[in-house]
PQR file of N, CA, C, O and H, with PARSE charges and radii, in Angstrom:
ATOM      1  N   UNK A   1       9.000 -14.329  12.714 -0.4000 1.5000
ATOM      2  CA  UNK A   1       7.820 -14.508  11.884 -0.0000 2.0000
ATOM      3  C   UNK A   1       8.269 -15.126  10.553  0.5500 1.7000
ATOM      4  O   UNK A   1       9.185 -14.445  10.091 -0.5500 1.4000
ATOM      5  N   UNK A   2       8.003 -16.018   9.884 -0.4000 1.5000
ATOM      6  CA  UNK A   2       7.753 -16.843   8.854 -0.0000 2.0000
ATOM      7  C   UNK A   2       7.455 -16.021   7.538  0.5500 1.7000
ATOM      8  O   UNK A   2       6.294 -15.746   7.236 -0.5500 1.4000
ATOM      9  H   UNK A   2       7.259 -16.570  10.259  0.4000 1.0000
ATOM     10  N   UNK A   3       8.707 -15.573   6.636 -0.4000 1.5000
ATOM     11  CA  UNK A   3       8.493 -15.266   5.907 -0.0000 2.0000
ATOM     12  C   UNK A   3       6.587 -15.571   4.799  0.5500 1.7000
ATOM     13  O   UNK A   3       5.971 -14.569   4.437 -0.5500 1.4000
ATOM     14  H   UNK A   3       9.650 -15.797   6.882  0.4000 1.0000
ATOM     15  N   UNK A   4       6.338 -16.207   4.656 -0.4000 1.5000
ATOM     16  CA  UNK A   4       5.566 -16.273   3.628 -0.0000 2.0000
ATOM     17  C   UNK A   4       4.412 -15.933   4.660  0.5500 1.7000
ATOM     18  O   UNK A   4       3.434 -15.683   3.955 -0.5500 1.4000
ATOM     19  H   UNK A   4       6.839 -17.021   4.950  0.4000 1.0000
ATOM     20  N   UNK A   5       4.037 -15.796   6.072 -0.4000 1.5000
ATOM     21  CA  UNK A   5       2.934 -15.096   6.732 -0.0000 2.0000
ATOM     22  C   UNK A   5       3.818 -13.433   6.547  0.5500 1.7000
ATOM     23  O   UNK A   5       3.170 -12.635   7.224 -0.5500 1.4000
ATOM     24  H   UNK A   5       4.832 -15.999   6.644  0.4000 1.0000
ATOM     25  N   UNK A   6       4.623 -12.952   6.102 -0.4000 1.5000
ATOM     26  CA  UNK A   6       4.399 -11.370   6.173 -0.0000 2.0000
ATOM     27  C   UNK A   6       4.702 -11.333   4.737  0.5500 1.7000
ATOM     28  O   UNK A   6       5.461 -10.385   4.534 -0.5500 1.4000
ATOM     29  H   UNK A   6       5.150 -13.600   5.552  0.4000 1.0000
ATOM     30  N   UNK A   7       4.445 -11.930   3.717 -0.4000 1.5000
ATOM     31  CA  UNK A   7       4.163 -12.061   2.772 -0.0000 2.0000
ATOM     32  C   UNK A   7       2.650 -12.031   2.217  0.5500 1.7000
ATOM     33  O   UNK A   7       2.044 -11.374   1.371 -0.5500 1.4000
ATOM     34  H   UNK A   7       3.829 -12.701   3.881  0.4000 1.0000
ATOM     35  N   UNK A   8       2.378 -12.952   3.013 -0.4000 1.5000
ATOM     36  CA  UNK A   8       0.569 -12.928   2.621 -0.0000 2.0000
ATOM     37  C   UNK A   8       0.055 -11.429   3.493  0.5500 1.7000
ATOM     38  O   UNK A   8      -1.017 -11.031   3.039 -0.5500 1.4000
ATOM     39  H   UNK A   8       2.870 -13.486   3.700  0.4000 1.0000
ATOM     40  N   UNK A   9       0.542 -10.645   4.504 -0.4000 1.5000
ATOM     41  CA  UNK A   9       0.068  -9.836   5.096 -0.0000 2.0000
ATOM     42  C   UNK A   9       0.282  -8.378   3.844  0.5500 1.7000
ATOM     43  O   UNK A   9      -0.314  -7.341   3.552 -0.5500 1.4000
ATOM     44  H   UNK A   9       1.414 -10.968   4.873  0.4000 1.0000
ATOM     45  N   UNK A  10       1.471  -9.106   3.434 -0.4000 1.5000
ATOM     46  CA  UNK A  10       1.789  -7.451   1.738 -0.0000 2.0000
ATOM     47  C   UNK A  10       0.760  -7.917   0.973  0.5500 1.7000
ATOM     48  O   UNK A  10       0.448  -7.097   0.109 -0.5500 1.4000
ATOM     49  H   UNK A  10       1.955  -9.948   3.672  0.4000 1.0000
ATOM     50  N   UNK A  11       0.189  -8.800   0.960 -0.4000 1.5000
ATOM     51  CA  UNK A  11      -0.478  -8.710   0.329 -0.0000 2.0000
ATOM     52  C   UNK A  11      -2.319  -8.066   0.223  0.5500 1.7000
ATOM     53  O   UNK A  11      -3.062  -7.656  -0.668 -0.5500 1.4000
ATOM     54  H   UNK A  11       0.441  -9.466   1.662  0.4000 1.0000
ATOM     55  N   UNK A  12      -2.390  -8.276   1.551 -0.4000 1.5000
ATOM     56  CA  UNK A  12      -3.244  -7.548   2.109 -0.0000 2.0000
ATOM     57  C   UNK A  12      -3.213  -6.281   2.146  0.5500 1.7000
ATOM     58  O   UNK A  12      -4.174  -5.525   2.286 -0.5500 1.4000
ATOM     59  H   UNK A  12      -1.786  -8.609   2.275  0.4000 1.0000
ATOM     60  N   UNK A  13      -1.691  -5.911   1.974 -0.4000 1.5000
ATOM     61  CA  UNK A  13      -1.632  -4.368   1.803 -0.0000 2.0000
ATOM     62  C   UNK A  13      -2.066  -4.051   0.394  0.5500 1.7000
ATOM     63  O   UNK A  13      -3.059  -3.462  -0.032 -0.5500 1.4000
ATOM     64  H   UNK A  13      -0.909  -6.525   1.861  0.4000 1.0000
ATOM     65  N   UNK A  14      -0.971  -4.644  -0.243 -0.4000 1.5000
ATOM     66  CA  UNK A  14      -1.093  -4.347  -1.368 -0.0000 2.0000
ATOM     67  C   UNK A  14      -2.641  -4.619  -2.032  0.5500 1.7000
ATOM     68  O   UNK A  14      -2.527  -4.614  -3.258 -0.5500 1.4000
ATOM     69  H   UNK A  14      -0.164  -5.122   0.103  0.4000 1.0000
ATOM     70  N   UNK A  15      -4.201  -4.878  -1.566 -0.4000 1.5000
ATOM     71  CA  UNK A  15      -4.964  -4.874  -2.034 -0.0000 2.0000
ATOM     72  C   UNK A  15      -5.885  -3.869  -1.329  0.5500 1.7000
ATOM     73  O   UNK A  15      -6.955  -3.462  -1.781 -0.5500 1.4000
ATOM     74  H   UNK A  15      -4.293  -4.882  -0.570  0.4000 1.0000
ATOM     75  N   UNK A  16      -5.333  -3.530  -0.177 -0.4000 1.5000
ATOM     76  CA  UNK A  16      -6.101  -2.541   0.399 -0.0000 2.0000
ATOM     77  C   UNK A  16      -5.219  -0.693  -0.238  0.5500 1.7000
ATOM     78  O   UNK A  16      -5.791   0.396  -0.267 -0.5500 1.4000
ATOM     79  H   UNK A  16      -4.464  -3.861   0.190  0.4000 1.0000
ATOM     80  N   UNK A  17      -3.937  -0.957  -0.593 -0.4000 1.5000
ATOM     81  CA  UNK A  17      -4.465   0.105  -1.581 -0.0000 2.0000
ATOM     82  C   UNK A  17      -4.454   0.518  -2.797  0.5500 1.7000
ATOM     83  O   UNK A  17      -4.055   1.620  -3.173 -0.5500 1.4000
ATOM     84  H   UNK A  17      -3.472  -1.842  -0.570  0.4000 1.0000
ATOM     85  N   UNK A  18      -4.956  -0.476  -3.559 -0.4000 1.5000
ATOM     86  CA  UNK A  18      -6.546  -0.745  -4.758 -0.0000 2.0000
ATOM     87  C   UNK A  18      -7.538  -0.124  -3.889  0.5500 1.7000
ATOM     88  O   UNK A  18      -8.533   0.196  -4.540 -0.5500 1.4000
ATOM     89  H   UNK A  18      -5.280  -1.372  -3.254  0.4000 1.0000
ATOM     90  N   UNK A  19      -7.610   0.122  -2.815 -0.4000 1.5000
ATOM     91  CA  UNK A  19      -8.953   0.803  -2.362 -0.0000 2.0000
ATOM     92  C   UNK A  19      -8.860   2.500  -2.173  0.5500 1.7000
ATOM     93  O   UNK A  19      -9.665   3.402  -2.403 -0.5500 1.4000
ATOM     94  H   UNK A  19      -6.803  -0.138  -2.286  0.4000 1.0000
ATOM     95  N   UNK A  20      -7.134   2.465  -1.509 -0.4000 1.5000
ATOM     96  CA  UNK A  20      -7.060   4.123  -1.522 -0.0000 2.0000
ATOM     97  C   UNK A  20      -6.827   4.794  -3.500  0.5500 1.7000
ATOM     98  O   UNK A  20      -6.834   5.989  -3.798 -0.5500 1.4000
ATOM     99  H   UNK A  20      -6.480   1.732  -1.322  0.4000 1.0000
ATOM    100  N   UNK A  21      -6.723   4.106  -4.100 -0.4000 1.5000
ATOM    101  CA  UNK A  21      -6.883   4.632  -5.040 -0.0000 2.0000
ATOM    102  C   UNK A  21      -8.178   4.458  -5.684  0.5500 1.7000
ATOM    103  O   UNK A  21      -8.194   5.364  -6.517 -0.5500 1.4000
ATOM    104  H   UNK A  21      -6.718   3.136  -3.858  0.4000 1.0000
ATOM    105  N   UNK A  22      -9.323   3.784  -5.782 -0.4000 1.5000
ATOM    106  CA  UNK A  22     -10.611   4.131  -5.934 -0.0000 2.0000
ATOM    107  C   UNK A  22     -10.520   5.390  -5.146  0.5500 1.7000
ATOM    108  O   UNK A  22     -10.570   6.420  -5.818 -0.5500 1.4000
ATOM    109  H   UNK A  22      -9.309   3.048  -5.105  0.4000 1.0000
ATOM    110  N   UNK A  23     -10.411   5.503  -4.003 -0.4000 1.5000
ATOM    111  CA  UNK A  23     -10.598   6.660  -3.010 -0.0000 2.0000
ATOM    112  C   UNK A  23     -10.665   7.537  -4.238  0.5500 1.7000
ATOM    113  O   UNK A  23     -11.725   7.968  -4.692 -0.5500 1.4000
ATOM    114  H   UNK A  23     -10.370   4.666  -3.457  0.4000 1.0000
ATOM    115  N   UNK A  24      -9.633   7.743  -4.679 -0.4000 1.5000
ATOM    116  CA  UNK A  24      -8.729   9.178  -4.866 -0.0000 2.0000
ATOM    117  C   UNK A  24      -9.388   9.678  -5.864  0.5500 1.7000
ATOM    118  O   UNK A  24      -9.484  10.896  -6.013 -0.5500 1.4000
ATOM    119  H   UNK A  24      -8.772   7.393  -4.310  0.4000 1.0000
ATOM    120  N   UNK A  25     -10.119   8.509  -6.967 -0.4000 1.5000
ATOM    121  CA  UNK A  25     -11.093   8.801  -8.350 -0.0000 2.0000
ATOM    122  C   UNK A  25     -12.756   9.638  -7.478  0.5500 1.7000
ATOM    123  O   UNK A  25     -13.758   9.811  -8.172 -0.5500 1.4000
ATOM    124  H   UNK A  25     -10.041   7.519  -6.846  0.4000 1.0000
ATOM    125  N   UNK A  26     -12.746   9.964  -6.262 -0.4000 1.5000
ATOM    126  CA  UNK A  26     -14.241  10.417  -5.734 -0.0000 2.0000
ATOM    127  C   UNK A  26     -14.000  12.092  -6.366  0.5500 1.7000
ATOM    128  O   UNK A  26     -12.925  12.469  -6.831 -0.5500 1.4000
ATOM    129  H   UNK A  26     -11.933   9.823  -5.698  0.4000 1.0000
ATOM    130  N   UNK A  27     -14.839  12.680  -6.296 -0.4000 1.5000
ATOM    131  CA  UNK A  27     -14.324  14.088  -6.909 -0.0000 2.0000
ATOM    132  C   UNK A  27     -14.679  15.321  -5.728  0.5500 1.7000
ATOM    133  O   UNK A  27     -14.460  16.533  -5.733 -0.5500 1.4000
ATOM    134  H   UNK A  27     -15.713  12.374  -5.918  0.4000 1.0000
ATOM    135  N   UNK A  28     -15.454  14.229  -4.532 -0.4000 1.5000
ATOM    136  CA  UNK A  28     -15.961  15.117  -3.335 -0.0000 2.0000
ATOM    137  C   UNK A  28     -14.625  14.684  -2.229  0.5500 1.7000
ATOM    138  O   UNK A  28     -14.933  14.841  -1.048 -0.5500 1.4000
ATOM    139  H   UNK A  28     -15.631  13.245  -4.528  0.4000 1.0000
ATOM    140  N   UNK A  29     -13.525  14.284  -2.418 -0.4000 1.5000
ATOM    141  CA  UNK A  29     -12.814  14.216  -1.275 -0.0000 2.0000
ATOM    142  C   UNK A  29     -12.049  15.166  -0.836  0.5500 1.7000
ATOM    143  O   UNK A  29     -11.221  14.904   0.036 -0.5500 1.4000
ATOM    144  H   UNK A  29     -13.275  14.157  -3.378  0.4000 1.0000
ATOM    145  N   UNK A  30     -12.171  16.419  -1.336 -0.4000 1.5000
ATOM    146  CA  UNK A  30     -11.418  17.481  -0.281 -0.0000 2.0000
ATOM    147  C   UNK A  30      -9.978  17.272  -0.191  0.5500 1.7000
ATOM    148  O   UNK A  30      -9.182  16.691  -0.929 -0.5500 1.4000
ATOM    149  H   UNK A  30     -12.844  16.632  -2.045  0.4000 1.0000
ATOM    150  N   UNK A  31      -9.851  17.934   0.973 -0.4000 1.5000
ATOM    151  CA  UNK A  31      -8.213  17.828   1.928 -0.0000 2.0000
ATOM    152  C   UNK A  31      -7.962  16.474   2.127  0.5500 1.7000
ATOM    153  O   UNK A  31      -6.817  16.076   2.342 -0.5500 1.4000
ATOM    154  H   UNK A  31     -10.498  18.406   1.573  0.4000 1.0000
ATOM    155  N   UNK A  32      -8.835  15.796   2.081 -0.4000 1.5000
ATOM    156  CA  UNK A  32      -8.481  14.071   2.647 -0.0000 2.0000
ATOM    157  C   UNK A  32      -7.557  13.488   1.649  0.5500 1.7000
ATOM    158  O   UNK A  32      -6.799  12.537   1.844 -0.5500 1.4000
ATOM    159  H   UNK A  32      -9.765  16.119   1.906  0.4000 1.0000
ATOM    160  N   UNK A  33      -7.754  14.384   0.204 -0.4000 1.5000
ATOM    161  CA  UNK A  33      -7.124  13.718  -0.896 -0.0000 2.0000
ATOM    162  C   UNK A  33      -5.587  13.710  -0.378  0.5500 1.7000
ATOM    163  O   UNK A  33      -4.863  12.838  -0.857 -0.5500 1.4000
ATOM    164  H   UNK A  33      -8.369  15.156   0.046  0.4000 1.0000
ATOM    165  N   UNK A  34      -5.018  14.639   0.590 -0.4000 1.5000
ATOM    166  CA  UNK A  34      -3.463  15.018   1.002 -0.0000 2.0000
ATOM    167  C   UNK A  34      -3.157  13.421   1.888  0.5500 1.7000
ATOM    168  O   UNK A  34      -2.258  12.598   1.718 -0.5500 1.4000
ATOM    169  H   UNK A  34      -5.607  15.348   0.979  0.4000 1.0000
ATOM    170  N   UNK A  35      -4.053  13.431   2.638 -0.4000 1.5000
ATOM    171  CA  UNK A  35      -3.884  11.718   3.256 -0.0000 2.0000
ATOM    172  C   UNK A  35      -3.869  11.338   2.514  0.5500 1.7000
ATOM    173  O   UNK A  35      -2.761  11.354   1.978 -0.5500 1.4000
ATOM    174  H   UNK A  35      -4.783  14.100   2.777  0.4000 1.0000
ATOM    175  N   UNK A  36      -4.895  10.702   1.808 -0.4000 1.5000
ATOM    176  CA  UNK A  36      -5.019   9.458   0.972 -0.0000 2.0000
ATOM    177  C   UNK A  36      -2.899   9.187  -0.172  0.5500 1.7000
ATOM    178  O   UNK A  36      -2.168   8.258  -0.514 -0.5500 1.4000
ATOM    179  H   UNK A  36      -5.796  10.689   2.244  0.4000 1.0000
ATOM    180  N   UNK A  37      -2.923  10.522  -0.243 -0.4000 1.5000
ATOM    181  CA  UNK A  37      -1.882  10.461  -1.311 -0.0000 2.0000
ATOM    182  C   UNK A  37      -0.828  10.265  -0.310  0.5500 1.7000
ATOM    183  O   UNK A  37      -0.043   9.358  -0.587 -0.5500 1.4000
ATOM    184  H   UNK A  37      -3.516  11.277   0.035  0.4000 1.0000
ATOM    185  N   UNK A  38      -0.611  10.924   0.838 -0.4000 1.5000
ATOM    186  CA  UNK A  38       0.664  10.408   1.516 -0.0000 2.0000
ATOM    187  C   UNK A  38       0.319   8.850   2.168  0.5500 1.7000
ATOM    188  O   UNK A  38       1.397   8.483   2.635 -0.5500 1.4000
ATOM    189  H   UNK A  38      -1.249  11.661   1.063  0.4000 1.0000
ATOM    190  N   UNK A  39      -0.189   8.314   2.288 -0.4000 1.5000
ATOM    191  CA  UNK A  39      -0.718   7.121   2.611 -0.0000 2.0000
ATOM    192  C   UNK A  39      -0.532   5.857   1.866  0.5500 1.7000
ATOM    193  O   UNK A  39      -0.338   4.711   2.271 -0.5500 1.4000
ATOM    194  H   UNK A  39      -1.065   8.612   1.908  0.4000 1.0000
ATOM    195  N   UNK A  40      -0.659   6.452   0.434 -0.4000 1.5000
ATOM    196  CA  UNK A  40      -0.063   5.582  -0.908 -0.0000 2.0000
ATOM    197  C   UNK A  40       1.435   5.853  -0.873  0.5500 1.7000
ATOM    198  O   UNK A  40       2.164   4.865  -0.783 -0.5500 1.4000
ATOM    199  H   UNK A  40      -0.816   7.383   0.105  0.4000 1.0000
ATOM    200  N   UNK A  41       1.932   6.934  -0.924 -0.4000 1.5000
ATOM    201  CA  UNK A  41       3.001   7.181  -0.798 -0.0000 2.0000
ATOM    202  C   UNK A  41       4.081   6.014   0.053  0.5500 1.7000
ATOM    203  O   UNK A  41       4.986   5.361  -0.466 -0.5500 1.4000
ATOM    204  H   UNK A  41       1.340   7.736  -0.996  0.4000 1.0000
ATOM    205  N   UNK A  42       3.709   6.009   1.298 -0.4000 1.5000
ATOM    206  CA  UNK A  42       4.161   5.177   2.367 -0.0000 2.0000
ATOM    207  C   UNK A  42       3.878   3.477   2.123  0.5500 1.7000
ATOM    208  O   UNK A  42       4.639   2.513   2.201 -0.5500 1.4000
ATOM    209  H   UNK A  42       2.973   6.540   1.719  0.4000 1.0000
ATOM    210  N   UNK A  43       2.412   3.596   1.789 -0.4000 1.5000
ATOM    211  CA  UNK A  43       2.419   2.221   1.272 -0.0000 2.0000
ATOM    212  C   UNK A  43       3.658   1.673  -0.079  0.5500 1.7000
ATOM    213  O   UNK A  43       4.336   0.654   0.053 -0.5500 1.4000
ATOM    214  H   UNK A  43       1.794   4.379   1.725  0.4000 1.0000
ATOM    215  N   UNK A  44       3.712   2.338  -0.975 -0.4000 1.5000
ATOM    216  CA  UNK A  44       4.393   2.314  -2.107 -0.0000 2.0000
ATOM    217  C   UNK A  44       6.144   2.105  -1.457  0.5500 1.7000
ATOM    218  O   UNK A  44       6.861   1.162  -1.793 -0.5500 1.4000
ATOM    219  H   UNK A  44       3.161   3.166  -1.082  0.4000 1.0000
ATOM    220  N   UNK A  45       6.482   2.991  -0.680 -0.4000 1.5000
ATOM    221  CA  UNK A  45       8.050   2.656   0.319 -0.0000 2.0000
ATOM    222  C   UNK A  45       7.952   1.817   0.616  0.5500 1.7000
ATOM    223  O   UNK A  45       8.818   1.001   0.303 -0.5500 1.4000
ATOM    224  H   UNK A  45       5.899   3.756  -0.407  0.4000 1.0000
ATOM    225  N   UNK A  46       6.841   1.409   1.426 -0.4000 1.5000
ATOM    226  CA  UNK A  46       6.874  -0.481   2.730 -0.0000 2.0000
ATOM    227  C   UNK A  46       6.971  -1.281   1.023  0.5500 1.7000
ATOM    228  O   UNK A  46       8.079  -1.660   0.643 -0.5500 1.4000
ATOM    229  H   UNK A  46       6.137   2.072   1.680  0.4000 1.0000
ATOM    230  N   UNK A  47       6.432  -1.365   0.624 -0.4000 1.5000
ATOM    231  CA  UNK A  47       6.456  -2.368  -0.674 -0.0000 2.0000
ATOM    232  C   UNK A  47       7.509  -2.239  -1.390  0.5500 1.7000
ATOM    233  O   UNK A  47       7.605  -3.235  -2.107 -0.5500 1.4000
ATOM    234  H   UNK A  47       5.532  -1.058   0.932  0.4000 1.0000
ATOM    235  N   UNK A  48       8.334  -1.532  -1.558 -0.4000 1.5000
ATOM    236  CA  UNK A  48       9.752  -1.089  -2.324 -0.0000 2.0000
ATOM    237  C   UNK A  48      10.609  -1.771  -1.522  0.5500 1.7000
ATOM    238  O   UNK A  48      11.360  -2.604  -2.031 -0.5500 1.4000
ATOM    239  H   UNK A  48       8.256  -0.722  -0.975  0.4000 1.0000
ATOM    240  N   UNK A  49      10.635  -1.443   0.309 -0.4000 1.5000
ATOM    241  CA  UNK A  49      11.492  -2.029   1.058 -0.0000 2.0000
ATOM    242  C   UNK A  49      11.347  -3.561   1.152  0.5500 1.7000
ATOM    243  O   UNK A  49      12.296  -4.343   1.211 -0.5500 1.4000
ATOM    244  H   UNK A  49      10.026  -0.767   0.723  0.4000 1.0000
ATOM    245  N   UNK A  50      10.130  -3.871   1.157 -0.4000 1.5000
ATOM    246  CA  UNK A  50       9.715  -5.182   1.375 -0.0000 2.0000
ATOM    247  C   UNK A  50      10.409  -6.382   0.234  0.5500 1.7000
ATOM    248  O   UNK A  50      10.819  -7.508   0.516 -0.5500 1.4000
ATOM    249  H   UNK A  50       9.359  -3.236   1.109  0.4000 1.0000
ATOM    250  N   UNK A  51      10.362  -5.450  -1.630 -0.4000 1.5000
ATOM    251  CA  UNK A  51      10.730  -6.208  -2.381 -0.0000 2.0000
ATOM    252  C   UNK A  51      12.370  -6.425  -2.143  0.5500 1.7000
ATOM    253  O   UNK A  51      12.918  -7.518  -2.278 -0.5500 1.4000
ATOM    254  H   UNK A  51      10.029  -4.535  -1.859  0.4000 1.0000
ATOM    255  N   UNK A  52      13.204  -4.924  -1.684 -0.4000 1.5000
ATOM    256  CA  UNK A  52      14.365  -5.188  -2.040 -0.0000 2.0000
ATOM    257  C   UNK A  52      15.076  -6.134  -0.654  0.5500 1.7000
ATOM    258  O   UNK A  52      16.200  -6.630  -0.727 -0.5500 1.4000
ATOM    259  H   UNK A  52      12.758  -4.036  -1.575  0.4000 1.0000
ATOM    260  N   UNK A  53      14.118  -6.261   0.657 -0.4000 1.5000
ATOM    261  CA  UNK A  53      14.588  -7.379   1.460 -0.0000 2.0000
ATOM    262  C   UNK A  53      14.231  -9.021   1.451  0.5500 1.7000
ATOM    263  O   UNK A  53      14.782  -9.962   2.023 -0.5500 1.4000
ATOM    264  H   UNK A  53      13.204  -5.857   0.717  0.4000 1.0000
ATOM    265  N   UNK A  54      12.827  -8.944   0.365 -0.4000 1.5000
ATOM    266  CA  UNK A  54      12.633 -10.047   0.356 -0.0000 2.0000
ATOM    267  C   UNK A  54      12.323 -10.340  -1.128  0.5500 1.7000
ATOM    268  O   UNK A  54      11.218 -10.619  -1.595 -0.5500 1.4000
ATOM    269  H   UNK A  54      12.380  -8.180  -0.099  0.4000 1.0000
ATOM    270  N   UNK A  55      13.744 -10.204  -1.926 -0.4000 1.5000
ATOM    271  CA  UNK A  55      13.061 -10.508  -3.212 -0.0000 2.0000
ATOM    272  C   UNK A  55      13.203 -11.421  -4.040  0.5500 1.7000
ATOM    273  O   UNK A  55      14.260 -12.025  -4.222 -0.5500 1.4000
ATOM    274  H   UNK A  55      14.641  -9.978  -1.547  0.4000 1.0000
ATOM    275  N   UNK A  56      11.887 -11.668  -4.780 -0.4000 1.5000
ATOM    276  CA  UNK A  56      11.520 -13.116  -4.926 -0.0000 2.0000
ATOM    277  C   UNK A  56      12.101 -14.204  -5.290  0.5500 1.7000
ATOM    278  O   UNK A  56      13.176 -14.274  -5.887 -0.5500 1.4000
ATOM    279  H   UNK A  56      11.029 -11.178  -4.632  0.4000 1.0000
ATOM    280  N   UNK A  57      11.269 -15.286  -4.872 -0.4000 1.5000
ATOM    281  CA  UNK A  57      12.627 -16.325  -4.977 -0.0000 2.0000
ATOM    282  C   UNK A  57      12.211 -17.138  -5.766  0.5500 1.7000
ATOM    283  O   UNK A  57      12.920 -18.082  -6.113 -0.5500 1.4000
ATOM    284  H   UNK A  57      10.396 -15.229  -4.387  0.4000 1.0000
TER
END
C-alpha cells in the first residue's frame, strides 16, 4: 500500500476522533465513557506508532 493512501486514511482517523471527544463532553454517557476513553487511548498509540514509522518528510 502506498504510503500517502494510509496516510490520508490517519487522517480519517485522526478526524473521527474529534468526534469521540465531542462524545466524551455529553454529560448523559454513562459506562460508555470507559469505551470512548479506551478507544482514544488506542487511537492516540496507532498515531504515535504511525508518526514514529512514518515520520514526516
Amino acid at each position: 500500500m502506498e504510503v500517502q493512501v494510509i496516510r490520508d486514511r490517519v487522517e480519517t482517523i485522526k478526524a473521527k476522533r474529534e468526534a469521540l471527544i465531542r462524545l466524551l463532553e455529553q454529560p448523559d454517557l454513562g459506562t460508555l465513557r470507559i469505551d470512548v476513553n479506551q478507544a482514544l487511548e488506542e487511537i492516540d498509540d496507532l498515531l504515535e506508532e504511525f508518526d514514529r514509522t512514518f515520520p514526516n518528510e
